[in-house]
Short mmCIF file of the C-alpha atoms (twelve columns), coordinates in Angstrom:
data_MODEL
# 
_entry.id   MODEL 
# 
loop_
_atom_site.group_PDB 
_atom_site.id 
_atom_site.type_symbol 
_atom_site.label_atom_id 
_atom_site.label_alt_id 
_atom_site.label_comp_id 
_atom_site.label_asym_id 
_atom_site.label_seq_id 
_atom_site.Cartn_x 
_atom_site.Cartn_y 
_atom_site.Cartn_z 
_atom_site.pdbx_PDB_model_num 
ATOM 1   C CA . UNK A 1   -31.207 -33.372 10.795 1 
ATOM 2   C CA . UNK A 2   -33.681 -31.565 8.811  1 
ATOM 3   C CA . UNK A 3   -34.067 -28.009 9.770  1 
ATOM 4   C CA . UNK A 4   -37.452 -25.790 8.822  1 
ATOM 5   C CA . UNK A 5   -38.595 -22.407 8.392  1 
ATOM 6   C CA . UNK A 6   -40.736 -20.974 11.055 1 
ATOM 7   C CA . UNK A 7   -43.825 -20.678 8.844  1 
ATOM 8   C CA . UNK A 8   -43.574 -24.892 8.028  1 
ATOM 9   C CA . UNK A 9   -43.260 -25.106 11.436 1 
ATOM 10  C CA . UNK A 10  -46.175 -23.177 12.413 1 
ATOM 11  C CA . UNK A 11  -47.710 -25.596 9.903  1 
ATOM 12  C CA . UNK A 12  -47.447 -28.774 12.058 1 
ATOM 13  C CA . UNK A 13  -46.636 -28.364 15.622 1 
ATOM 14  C CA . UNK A 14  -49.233 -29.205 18.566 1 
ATOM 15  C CA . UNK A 15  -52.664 -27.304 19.763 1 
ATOM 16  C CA . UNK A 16  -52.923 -28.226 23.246 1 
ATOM 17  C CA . UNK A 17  -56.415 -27.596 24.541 1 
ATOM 18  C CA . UNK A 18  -54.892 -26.082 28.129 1 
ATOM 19  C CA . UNK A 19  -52.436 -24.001 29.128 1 
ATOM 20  C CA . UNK A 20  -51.203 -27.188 31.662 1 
ATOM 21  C CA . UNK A 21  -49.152 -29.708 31.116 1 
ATOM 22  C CA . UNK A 22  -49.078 -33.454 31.967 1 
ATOM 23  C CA . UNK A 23  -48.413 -34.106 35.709 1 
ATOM 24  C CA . UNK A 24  -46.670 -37.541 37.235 1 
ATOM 25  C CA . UNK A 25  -50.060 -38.240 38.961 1 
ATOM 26  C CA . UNK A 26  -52.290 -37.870 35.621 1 
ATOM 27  C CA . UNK A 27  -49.320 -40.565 33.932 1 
ATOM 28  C CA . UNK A 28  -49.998 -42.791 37.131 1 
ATOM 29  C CA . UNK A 29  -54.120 -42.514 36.842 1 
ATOM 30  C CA . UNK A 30  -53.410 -42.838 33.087 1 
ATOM 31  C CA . UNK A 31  -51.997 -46.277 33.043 1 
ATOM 32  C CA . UNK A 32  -55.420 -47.774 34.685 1 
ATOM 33  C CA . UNK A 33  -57.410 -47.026 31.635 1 
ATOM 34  C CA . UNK A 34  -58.699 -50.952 31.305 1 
ATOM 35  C CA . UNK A 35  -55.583 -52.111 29.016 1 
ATOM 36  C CA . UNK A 36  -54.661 -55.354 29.280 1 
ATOM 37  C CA . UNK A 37  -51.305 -56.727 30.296 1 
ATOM 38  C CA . UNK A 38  -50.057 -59.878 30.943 1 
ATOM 39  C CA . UNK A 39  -46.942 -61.062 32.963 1 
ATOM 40  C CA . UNK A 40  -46.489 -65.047 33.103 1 
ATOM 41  C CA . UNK A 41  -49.742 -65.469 31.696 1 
ATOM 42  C CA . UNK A 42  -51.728 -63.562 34.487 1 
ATOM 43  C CA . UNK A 43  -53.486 -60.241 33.490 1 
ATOM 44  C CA . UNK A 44  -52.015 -57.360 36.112 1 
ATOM 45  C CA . UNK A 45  -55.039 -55.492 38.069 1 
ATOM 46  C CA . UNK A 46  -53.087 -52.475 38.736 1 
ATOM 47  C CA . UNK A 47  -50.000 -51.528 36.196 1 
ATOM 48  C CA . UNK A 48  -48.813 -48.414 38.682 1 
ATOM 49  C CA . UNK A 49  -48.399 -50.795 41.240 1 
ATOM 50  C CA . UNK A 50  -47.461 -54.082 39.874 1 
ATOM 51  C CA . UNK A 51  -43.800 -54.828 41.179 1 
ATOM 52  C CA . UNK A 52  -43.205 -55.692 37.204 1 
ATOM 53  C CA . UNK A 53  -43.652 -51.774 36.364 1 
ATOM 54  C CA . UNK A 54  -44.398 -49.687 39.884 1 
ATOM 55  C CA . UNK A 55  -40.462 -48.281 39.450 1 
ATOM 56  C CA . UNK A 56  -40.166 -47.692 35.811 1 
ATOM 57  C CA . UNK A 57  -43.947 -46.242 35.984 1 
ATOM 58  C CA . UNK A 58  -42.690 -43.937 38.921 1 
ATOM 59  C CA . UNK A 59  -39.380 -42.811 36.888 1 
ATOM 60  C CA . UNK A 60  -41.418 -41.780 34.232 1 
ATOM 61  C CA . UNK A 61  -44.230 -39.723 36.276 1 
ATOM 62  C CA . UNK A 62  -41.184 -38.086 37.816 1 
ATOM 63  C CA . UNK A 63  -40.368 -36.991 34.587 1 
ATOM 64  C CA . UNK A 64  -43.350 -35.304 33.679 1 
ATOM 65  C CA . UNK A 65  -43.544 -33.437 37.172 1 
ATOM 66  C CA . UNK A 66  -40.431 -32.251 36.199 1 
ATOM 67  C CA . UNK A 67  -41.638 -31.262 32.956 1 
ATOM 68  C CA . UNK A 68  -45.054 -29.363 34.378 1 
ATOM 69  C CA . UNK A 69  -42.685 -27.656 37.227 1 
ATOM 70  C CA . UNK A 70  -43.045 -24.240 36.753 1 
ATOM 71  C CA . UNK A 71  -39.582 -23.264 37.508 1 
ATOM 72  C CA . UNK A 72  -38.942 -25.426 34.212 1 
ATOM 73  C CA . UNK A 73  -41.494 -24.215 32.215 1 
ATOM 74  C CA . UNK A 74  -38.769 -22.272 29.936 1 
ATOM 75  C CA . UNK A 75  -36.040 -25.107 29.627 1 
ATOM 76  C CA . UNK A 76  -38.912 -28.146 29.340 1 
ATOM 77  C CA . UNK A 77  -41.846 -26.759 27.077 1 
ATOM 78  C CA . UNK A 78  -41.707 -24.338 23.626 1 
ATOM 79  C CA . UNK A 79  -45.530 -21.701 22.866 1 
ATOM 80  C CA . UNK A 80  -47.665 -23.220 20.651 1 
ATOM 81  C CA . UNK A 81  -47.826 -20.616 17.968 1 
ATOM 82  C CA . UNK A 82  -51.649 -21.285 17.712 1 
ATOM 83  C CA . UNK A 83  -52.920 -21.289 20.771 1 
ATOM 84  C CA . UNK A 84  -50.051 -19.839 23.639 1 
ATOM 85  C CA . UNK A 85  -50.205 -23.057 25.255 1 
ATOM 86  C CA . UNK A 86  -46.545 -24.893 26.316 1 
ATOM 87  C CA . UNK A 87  -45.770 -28.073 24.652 1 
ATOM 88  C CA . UNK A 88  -43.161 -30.734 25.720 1 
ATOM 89  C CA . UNK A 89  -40.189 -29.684 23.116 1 
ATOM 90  C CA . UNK A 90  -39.747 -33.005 22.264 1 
ATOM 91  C CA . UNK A 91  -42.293 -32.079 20.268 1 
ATOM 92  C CA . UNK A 92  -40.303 -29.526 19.088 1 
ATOM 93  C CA . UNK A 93  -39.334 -28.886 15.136 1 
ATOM 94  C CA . UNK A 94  -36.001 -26.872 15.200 1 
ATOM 95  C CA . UNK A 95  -36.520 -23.974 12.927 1 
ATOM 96  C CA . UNK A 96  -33.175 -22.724 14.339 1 
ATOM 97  C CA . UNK A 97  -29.793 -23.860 16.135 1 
ATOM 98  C CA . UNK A 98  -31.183 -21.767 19.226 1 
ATOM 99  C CA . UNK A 99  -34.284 -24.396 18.877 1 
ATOM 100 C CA . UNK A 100 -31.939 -27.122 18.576 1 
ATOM 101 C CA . UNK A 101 -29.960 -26.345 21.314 1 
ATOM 102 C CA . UNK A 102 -33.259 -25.469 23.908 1 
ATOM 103 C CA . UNK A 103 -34.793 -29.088 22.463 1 
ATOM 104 C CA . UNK A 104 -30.806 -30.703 23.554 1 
ATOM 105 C CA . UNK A 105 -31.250 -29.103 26.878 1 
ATOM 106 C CA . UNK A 106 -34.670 -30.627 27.276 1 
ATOM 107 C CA . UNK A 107 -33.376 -33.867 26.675 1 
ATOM 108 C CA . UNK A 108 -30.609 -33.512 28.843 1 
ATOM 109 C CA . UNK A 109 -32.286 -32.712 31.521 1 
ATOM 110 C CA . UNK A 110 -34.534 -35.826 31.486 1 
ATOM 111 C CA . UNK A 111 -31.497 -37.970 31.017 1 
ATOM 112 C CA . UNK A 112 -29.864 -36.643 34.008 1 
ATOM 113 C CA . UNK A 113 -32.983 -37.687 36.104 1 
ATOM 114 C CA . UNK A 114 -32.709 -41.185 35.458 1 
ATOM 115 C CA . UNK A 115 -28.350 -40.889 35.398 1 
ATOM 116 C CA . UNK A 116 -28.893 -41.794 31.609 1 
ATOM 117 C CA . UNK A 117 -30.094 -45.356 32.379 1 
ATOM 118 C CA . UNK A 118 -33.756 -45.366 30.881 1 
ATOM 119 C CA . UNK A 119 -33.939 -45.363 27.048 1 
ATOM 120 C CA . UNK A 120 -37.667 -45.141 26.530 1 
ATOM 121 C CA . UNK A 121 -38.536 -41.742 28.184 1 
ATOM 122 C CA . UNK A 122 -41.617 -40.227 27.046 1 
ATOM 123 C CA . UNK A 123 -39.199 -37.658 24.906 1 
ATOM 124 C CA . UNK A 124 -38.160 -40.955 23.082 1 
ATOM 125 C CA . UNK A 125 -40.634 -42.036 20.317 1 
ATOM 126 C CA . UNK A 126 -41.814 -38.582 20.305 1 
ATOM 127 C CA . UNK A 127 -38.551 -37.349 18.449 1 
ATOM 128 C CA . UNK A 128 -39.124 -40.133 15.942 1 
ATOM 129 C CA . UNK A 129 -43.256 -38.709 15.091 1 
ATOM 130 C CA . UNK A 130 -41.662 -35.060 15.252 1 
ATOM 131 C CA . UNK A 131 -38.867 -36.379 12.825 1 
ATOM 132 C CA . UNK A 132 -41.571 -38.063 10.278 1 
ATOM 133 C CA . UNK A 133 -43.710 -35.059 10.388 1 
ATOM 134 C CA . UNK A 134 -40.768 -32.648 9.996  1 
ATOM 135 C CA . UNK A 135 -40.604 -34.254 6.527  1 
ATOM 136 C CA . UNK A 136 -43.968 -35.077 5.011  1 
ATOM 137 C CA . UNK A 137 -42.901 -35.424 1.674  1 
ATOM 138 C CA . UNK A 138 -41.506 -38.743 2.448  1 
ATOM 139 C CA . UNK A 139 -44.355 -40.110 3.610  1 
ATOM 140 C CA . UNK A 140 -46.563 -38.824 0.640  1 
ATOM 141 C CA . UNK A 141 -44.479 -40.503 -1.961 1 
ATOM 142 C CA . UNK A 142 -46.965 -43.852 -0.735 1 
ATOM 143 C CA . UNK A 143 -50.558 -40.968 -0.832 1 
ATOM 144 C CA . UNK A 144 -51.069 -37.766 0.761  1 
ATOM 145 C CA . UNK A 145 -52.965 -39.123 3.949  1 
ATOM 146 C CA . UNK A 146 -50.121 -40.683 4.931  1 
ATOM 147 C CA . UNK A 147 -48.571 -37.246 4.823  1 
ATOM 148 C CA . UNK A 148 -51.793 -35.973 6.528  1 
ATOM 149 C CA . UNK A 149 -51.858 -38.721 9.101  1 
ATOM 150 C CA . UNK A 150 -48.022 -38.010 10.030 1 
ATOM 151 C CA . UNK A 151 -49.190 -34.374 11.207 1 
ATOM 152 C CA . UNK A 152 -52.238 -35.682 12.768 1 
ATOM 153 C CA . UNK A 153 -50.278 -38.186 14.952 1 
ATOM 154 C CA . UNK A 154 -47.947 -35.634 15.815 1 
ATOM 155 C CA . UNK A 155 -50.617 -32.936 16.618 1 
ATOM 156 C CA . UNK A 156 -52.574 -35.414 18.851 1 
ATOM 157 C CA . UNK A 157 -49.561 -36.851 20.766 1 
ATOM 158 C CA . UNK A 158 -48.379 -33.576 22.108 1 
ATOM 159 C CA . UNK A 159 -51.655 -32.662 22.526 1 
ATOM 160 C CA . UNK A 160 -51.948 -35.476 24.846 1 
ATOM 161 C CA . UNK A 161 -48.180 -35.540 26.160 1 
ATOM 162 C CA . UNK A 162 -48.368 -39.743 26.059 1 
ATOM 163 C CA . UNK A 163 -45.624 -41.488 26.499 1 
ATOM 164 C CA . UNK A 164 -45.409 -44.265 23.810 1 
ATOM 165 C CA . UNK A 165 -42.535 -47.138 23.220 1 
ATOM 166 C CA . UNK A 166 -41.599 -49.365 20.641 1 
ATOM 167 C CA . UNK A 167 -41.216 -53.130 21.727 1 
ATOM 168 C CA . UNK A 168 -40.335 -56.266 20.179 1 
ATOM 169 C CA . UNK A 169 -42.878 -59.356 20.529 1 
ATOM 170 C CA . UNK A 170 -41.509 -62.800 21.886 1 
ATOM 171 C CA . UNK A 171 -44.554 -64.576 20.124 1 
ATOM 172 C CA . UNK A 172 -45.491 -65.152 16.857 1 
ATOM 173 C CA . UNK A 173 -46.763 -62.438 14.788 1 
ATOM 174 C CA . UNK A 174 -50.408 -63.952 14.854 1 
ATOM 175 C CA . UNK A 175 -51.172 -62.532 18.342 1 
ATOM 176 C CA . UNK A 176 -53.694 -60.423 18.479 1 
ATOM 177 C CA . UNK A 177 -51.603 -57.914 19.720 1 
ATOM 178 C CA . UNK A 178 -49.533 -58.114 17.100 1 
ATOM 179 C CA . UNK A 179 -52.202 -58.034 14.344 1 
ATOM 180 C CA . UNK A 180 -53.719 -54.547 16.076 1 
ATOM 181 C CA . UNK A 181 -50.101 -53.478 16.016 1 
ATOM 182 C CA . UNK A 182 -49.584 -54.197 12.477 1 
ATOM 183 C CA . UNK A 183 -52.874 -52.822 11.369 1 
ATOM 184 C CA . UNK A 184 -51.831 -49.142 13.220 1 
ATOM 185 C CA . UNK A 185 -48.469 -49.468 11.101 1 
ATOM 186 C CA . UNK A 186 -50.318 -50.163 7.855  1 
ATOM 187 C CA . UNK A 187 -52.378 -47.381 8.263  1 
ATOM 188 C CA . UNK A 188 -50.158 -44.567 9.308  1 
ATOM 189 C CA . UNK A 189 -46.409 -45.705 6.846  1 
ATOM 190 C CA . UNK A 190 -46.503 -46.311 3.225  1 
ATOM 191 C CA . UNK A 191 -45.925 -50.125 2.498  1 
ATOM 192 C CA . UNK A 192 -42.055 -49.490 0.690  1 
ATOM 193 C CA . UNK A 193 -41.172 -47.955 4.104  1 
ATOM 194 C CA . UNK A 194 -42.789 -50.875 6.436  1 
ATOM 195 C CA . UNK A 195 -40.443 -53.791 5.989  1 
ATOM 196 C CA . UNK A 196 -37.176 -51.897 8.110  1 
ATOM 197 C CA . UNK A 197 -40.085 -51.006 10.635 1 
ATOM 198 C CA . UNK A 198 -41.456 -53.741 11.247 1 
ATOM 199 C CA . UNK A 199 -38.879 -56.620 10.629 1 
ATOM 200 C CA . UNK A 200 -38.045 -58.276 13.371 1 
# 
C-alpha cells in the first residue's frame, strides 16, 4: 500500500459541501432517480422496493445510517482539511499507520453489520478510486487529465458518498449499456491499463 505525506494528501481528498453525511433514507430516495433496470426483461418501477433488490438496498442504507450516527462520527468519517466537513474514510488516503488503522476500523465495522456476507458495500469501489488517486503518476504516464480526472472522480464521489459497484455483463458487449460503460472507462484509464479492466 502506498502511503503519503499529509501535504499530498491535503492535495486530493474530498470537499463536501455540508457538514452532514449521507443518511439510509437519502440512499433509498436516491435509487428512484429515473434509471433504468431490467429483471427478466421487465423494467422495475420502484428499485427500493422491488423483491429483486428491497434487502440488499436496505443493508446498504443501514450502512450509511450507521455511518451518519453521531455516536460514530469519530470511528466512520476523517475532517476534510479544506472545508471541516466529515468524509466517509473510505475515502481516506493513509498519511500514517494511525490513518491506516482508523480507515481498518471503518471497514470493520461495516463488515460486522452485514456478518461479512456483502462484498459490494459502498466502502468497496471507493478504496479502489482512493487507491488510483493516491498514485496519479500512474495514470499520467497515458496524459495528465487522466491524472486530473482520477482526483476529480475521487473528489466528487465522496463529495456525494455514492455507492458504486463493478459488475460483469451476461450480454454481448454491444448493449448499450455496455457501450456507455465502456465509453466512462475510456475516458477516465489510459488505454495500456484498460485491457485487465475491462476483460471479461
Amino acid at each position: 500500500m502506498t502511503m503519503l505525506s499529509q501535504d499530498r494528501t491535503n492535495e486530493i481528498r474530498a470537499e463536501p459541501p455540508s457538514m452532514s453525511l449521507r443518511t439510509g433514507a437519502e440512499y433509498i430516495r436516491s435509487l428512484n432517480d429515473g434509471r433504468a433496470v431490467f429483471v427478466e426483461g421487465e423494467r422495475v418501477k420502484d428499485v427500493s422496493r422491488h423483491k429483486a433488490f428491497r434487502e440488499a438496498a436496505r443493508s446498504v442504507a443501514r450502512l450509511y445510517d450507521i455511518a451518519a450516527a453521531p455516536e460514530n462520527r469519530e470511528l466512520m468519517t476523517f475532517t476534510s482539511p479544506k472545508t471541516g466537513a466529515p468524509v466517509h474514510r473510505s475515502y481516506q488516503m493513509p498519511g500514517s499507520h494511525a490513518d491506516l488503522r482508523q480507515r481498518r476500523l471503518f471497514h470493520e465495522k461495516w463488515a460486522e453489520a452485514t456478518f461479512g456476507l456483502m462484498g459490494r458495500t459502498p466502502d468497496h469501489v471507493a478504496g479502489f478510486f482512493t487507491g488510483y488517486a493516491a498514485v496519479p503518476e500512474v495514470f499520467a504516464k497515458g496524459g495528465q487529465k487522466y491524472a486530473r480526472q482520477c482526483r476529480g472522480v475521487l473528489r466528487e464521489d465522496a463529495r456525494r458518498s455514492i455507492s458504486m459497484s463493478a459488475t460483469r455483463s451476461c450480454r454481448h458487449r454491444s448493449t448499450a449499456a455496455n457501450r456507455r460503460t465502456s465509453r466512462a472507462i475510456r475516458r477516465f484509464m489510459p488505454a495500456w491499463s484498460r485491457s485487465a479492466t475491462t476483460a471479461s
